[in-house]
C-alpha positions as CSV (number, residue, x, y, z in Angstrom):
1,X,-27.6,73.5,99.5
2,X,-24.3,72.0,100.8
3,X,-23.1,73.6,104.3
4,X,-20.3,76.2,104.0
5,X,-16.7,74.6,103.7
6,X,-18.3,70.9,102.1
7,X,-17.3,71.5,98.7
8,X,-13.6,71.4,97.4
9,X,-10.9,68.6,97.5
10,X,-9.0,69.7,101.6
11,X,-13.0,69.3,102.5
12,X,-13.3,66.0,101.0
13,X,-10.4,64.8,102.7
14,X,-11.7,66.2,106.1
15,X,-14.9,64.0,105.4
16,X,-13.4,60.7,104.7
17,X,-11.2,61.4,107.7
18,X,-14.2,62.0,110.0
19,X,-16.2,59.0,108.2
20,X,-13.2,56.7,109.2
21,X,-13.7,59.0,113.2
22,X,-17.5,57.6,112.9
23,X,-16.4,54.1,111.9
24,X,-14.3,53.5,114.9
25,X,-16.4,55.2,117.3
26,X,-20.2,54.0,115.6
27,X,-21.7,51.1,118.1
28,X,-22.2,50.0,114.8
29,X,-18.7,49.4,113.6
30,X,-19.4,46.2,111.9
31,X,-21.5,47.3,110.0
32,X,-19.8,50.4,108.7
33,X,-15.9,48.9,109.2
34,X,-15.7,48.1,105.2
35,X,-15.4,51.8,105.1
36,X,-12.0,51.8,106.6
37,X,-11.1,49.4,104.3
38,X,-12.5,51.5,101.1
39,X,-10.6,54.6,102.6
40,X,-7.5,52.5,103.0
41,X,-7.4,51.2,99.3
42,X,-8.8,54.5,97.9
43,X,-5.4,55.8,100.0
44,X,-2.8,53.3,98.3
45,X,-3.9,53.5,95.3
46,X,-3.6,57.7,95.1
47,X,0.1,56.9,96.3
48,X,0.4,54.1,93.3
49,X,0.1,51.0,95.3
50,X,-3.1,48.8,94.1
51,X,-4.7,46.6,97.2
52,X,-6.4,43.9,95.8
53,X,-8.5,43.6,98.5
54,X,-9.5,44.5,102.6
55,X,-7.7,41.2,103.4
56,X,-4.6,42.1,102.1
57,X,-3.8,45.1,104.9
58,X,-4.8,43.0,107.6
59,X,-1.8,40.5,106.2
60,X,0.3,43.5,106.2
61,X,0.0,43.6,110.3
62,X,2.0,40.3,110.5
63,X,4.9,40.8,108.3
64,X,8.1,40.9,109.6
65,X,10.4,40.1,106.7
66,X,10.5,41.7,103.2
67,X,11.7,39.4,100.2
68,X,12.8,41.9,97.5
69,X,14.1,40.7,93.8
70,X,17.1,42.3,92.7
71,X,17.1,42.4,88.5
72,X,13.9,44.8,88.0
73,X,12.9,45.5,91.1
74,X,15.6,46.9,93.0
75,X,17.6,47.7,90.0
76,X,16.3,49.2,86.5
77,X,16.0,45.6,84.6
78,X,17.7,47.7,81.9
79,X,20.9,45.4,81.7
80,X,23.6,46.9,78.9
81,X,25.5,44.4,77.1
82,X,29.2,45.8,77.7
83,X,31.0,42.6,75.9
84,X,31.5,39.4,75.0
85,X,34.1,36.8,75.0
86,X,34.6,33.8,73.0
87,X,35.1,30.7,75.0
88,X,37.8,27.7,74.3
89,X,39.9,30.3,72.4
90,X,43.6,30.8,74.3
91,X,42.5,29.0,77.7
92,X,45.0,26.6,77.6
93,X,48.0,28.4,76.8
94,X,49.2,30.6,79.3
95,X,46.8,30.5,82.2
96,X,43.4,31.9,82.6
97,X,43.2,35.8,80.8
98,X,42.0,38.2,83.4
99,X,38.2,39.8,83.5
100,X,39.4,43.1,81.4
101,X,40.7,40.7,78.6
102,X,38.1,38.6,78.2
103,X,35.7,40.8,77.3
104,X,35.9,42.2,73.3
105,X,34.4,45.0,71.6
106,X,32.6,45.8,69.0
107,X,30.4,42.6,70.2
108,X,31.0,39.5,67.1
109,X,28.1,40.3,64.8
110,X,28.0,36.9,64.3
111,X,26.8,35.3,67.5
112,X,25.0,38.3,68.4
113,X,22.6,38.1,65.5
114,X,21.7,34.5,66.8
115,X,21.3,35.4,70.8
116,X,19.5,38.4,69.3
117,X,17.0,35.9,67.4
118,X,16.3,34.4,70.4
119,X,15.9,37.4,72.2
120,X,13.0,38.4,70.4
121,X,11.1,35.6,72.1
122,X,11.4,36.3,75.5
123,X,10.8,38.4,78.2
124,X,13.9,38.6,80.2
125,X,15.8,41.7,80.9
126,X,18.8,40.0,79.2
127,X,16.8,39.7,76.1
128,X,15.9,43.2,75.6
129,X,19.5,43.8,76.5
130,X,20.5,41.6,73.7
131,X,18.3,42.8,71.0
132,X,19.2,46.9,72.4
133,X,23.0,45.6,71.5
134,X,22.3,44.2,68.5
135,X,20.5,46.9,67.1
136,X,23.1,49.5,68.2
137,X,25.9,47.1,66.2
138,X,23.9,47.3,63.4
139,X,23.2,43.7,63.6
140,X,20.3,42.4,61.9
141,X,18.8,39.0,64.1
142,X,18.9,35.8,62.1
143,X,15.8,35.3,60.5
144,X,12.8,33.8,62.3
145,X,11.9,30.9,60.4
146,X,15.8,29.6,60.8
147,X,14.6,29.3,64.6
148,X,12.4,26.5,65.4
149,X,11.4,24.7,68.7
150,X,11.9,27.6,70.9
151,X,11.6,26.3,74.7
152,X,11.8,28.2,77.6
153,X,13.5,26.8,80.7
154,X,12.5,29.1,83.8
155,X,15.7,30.2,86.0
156,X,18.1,28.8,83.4
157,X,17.7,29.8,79.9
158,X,16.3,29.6,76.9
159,X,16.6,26.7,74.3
160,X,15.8,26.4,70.0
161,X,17.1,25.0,67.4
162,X,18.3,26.7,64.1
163,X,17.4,25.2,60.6
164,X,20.5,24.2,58.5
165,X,18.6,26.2,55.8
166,X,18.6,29.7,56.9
167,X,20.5,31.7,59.9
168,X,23.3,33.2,57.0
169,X,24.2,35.8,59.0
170,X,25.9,33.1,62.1
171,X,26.6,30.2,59.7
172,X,27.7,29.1,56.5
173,X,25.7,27.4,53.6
174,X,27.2,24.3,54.0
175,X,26.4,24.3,58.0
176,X,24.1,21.9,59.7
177,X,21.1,22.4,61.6
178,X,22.5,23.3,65.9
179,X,21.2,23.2,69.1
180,X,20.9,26.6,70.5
181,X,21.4,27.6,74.2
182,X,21.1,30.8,75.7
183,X,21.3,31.2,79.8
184,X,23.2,30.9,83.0
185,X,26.7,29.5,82.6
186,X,26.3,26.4,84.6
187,X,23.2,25.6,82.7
188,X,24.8,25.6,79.7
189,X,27.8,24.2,80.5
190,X,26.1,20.8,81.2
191,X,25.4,20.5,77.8
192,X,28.9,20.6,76.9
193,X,32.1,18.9,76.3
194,X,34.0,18.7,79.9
195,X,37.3,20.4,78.9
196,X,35.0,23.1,77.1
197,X,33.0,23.3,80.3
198,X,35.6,24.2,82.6
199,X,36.6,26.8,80.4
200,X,32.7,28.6,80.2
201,X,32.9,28.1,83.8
202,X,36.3,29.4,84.0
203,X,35.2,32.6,81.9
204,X,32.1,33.4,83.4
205,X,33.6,33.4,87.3
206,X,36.2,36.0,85.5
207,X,33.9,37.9,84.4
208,X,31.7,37.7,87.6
209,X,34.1,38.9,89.7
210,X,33.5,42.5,88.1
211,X,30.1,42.3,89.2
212,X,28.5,41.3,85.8
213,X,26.0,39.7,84.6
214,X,26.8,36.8,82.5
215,X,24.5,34.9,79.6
216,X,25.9,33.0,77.4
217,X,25.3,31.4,74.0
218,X,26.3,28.0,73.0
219,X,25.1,26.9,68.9
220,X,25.9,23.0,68.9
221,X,26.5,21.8,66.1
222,X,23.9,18.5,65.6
223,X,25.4,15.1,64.8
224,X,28.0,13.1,66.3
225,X,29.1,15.4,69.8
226,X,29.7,18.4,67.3
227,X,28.3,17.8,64.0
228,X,29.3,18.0,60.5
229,X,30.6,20.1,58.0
230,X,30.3,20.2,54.1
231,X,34.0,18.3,54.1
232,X,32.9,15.9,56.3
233,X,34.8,17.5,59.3
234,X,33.7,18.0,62.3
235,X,32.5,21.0,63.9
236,X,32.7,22.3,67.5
237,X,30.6,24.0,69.7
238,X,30.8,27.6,69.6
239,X,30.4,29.2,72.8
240,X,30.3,33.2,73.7
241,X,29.6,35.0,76.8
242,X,27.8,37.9,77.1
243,X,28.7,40.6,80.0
244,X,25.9,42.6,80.9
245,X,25.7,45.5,83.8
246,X,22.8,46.9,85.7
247,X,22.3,50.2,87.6
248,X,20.1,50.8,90.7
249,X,16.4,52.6,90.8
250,X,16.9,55.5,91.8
251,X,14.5,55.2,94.6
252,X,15.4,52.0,96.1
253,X,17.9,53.2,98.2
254,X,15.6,55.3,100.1
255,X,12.7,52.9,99.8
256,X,14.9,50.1,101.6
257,X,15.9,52.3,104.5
258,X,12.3,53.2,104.6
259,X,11.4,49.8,105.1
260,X,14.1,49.4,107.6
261,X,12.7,52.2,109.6
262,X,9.3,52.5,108.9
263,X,8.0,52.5,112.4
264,X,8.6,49.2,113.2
265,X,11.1,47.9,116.1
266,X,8.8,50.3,118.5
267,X,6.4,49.3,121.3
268,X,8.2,45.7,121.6
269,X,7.6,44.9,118.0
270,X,11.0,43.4,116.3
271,X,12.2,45.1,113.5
272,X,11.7,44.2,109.8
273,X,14.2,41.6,108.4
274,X,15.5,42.1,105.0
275,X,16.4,39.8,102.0
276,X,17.6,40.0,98.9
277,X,16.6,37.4,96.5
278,X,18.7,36.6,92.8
279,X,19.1,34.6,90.5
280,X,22.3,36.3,90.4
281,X,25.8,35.8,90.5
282,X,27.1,36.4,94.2
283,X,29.6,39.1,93.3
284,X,26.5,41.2,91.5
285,X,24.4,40.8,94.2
286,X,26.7,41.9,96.7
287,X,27.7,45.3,94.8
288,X,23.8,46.2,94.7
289,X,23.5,44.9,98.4
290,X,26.5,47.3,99.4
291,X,25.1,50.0,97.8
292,X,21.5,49.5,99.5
293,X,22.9,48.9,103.3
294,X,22.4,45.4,103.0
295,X,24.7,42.7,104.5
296,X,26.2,40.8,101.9
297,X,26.5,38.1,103.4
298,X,23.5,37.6,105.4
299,X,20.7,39.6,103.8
300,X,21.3,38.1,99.8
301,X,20.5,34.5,99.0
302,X,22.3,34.5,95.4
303,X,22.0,31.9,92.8
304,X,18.8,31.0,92.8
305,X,16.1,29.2,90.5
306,X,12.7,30.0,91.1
307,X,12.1,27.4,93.5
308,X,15.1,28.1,95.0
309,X,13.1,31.8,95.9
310,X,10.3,29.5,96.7
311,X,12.2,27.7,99.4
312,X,13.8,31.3,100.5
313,X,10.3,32.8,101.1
314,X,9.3,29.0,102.9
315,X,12.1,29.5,105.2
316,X,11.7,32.8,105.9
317,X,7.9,31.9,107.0
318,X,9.0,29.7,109.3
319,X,9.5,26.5,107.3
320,X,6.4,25.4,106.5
321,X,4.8,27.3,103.6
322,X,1.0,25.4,105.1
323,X,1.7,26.0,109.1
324,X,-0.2,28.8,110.7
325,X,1.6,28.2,113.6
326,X,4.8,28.5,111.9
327,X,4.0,31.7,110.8
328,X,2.8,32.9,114.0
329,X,6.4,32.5,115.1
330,X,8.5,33.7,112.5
331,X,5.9,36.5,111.3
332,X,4.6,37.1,107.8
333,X,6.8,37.3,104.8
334,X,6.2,40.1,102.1
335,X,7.7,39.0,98.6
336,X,8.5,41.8,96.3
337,X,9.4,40.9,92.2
338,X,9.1,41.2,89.0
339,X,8.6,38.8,86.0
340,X,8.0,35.7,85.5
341,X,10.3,33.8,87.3
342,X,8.9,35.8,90.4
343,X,5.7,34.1,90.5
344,X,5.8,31.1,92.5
345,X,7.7,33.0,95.1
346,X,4.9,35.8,94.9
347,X,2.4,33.4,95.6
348,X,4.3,31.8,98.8
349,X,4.4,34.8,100.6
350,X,1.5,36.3,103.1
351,X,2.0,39.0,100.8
352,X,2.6,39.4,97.2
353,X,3.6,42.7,95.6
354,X,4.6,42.8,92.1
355,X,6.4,45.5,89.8
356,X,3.8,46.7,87.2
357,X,4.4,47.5,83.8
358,X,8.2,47.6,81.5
359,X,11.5,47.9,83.8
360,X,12.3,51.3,84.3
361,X,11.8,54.6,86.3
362,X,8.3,56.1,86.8
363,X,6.8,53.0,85.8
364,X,6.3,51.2,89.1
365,X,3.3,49.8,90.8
366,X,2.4,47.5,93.5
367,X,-0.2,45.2,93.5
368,X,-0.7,43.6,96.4
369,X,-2.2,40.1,97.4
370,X,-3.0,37.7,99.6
371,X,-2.1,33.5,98.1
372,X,-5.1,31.6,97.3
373,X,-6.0,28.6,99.8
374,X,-3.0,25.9,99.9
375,X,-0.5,28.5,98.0
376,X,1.2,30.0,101.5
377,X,-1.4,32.1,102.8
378,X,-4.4,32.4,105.3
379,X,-7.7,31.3,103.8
């Protein structure tokens, strides 16, 4: 028979407590000390934090700076399209319009139904933003087999093409078969006319300056810088930005100053350093960096590709993503993200944790991990 007070969950816990007691104290500790290790993980995990692995909290013990991702992580990933502006309409008249007028509602059913097509092959938070808008309008997405060679360009965009033969719903009959961009201003832009360029670059730092998100969707004609139409005319580009806006987890507040407390900065240790990493425009970044305690101008590296995240985390280790000495000095980094474009930076930290599971609240869970051998870590 058990002894009286074994049975029941408070007397469970007693009895891993006094198994990790008997680990510490046993002459035999090394051959019991994986227990500590069980208990640990068994520990995380009941709080929603999945170790992969003994190795990953002693990596823990080193880090002194925490990498966190901004669109999904530290905010929702649930971007809502709030407008959209046609570009190389009115810029040269009388001076650049201000952010409030250059954004237009309802959202042109025209162009959305295109960025909406493209949407619907990809991941990103400003896809599902896209296809939420134009399913709110309404708006039925051009038709799959109009969209062919769909490429993917990480940090920047997305690229296809659409088939002079279908897409009704953006263009004509009589239209040709376009290029189609969706992304980052700057990365489209390069694919543009100059004078057009300046004026998507003009338009999306307007509309930055709110704090929003800007994609934006370019459809070049193909043939001859523009293409052609039916009359033998030709056709421009048509370019429209998209404004988006994102809103904070509800928990990351706390969770930062958490990490900024978190015992650390006693006993001689130095305290946690904290960085936010974006692909993001600066003014964006900022807001949610305000709003979290964070120094806008020191703690957010804005702007960045995915190997520009790499080279954050890099520096942040001291440099030299190989160089256990260089660690040793600057202290371990712990990377924090979600998606795709996360990845590389995951695995150049000491530490990887990644956002499990859709953006949104409630759905959140770490998974920690050491790099493999040659990817930034230990071993």
């Amino acid at each position: 028979t058990a002894p009286p007070g074994a049975v029941g969950p408070a007397s469970r816990g007693a009895a891993l407590r006094a198994m990790a007691l008997l680990t510490a104290a046993s002459p035999c500790a090394l051959a019991v000390a994986p227990l500590a290790y069980a208990s640990a993980i068994a520990a995380a995990s009941r709080r929603g934090a999945l170790l992969r692995g003994g190795a990953v909290l002693d990596a823990l013990l080193s880090i002194r700076t925490v990498a966190l991702d901004k669109t999904g992580t530290l905010t929702t990933g649930r971007l809502t399209c709030v407008g959209a502006a046609a570009v190389g309409e009115g810029e040269q008249g009388g001076g650049p319009a201000s952010p409030t007028s250059l954004i237009t509602t309802p959202l042109p059913p025209a162009p959305l139904a295109v960025a909406a097509a493209l949407a619907l092959r990809s991941a990103h938070p400003v896809s599902a933003a896209l296809s939420a808008a134009a399913a709110g309008a309404g708006v039925e997405p051009t038709a799959s087999a109009a969209i062919s060679a769909f490429e993917s360009v990480p940090g920047c965009g997305v690229r296809a093409r659409l088939l002079a033969a279908g897409g009704g719903t953006a263009t004509s009959a009589a239209a040709p078969s376009a290029t189609l961009l969706l992304g980052a201003p700057e990365w489209v832009a390069a694919s543009l006319p100059p004078s057009l360029a300046a004026a998507l670059l003009a338009t999306g730092a307007a509309l930055e300056s709110r704090a929003l998100t800007v994609s934006v969707l370019a459809v070049l004609p193909e043939g001859g810088g523009g293409g052609g139409g039916g009359d033998g005319t030709t056709l421009p580009p048509a370019v429209t930005a998209f404004a988006f806006a994102d809103g904070l987890r509800s928990r990351s507040a706390a969770a930062v100053r958490a990490l900024k407390a978190g015992g650390r900065g006693t006993g001689g240790t130095p305290p946690l350093t904290m960085i936010m990493l974006t692909g993001d425009n600066a003014a964006a970044a900022g807001r949610v960096a305000r709003e979290l305690g964070l120094d806008a101008r020191t703690d957010v590296r804005a702007g960045l590709s995915p190997a520009g995240k790499v080279a954050a985390v890099v520096a942040a280790r001291g440099g030299d993503a190989s160089s256990s000495s260089a660690r040793s000095r600057a202290g371990g980094v712990l990377m924090v993200g979600d998606g795709v474009n996360d990845a590389p930076a995951l695995a150049a930290a000491d530490v990887g944790a990644a956002i499990a599971g859709a953006p949104g609240e409630g759905r959140d869970r770490r998974c920690g991990r050491r790099p493999a051998p040659g990817r930034g870590g230990r071993g």
